[in-house]
C-alpha positions in Angstrom: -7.4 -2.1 7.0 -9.4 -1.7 3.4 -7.3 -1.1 0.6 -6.9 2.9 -1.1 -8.6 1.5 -4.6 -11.4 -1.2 -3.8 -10.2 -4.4 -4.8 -6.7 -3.4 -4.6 -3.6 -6.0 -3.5 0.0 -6.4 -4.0 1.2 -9.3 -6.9 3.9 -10.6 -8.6 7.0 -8.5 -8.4 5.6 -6.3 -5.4 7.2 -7.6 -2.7 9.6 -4.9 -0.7 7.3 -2.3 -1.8 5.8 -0.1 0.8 2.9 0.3 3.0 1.4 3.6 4.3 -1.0 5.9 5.5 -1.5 9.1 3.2 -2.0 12.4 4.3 -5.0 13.6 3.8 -4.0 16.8 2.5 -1.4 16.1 0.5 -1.7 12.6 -0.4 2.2 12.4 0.4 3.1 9.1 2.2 3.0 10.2 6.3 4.3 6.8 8.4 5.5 3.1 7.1 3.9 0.6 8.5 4.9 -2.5 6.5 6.7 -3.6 3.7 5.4 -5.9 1.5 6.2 -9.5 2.2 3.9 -12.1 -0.3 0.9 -12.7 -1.5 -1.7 -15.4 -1.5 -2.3 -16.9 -4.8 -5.9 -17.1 -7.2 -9.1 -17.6 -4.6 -10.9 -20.2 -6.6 -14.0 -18.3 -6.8 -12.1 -15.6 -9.0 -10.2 -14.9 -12.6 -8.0 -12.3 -10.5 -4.2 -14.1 -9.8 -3.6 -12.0 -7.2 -6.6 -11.7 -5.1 -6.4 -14.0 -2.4 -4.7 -12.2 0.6 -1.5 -9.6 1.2 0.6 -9.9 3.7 3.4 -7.4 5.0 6.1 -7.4 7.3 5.4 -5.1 10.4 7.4 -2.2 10.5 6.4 -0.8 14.2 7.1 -4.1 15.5 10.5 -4.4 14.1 11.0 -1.1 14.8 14.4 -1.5 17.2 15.8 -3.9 15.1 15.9 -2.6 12.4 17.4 1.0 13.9 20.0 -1.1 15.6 20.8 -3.3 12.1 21.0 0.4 10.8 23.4 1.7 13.2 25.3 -0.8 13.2 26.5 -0.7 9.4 
């Protein structure tokens, strides 16, 4: 997938934050799809930090797992 804002990518203090499709007429989060896990450090060939790969946990894979961790507390 290609990030919202060009360039765009999750850093330090990001991790459990969200990711999600938009509506399209709203611009309202419409399904979770992952959930911010790390990031990949400075790519030597940039001054950016945090520009080096994003990588989330996948929600729809998880999904029955997590409904029964839910359930069950």
């Amino acid at each position: 997938t290609n990030p919202v804002t060009e360039g765009s990518n999750i850093c330090q203090m990001d991790n459990g934050s969200p990711l999600y499709t938009l509506n399209c007429q709203t611009r309202r989060p419409d399904c979770l799809y992952g959930i911010a896990s790390y990031f990949s450090s400075r790519d030597e060939n940039s001054n950016n930090i945090c520009d080096n790969g994003s990588f989330f946990t996948d929600i729809p894979y998880f999904y029955w797992w997590i409904r029964q961790i839910i359930n069950t507390n």
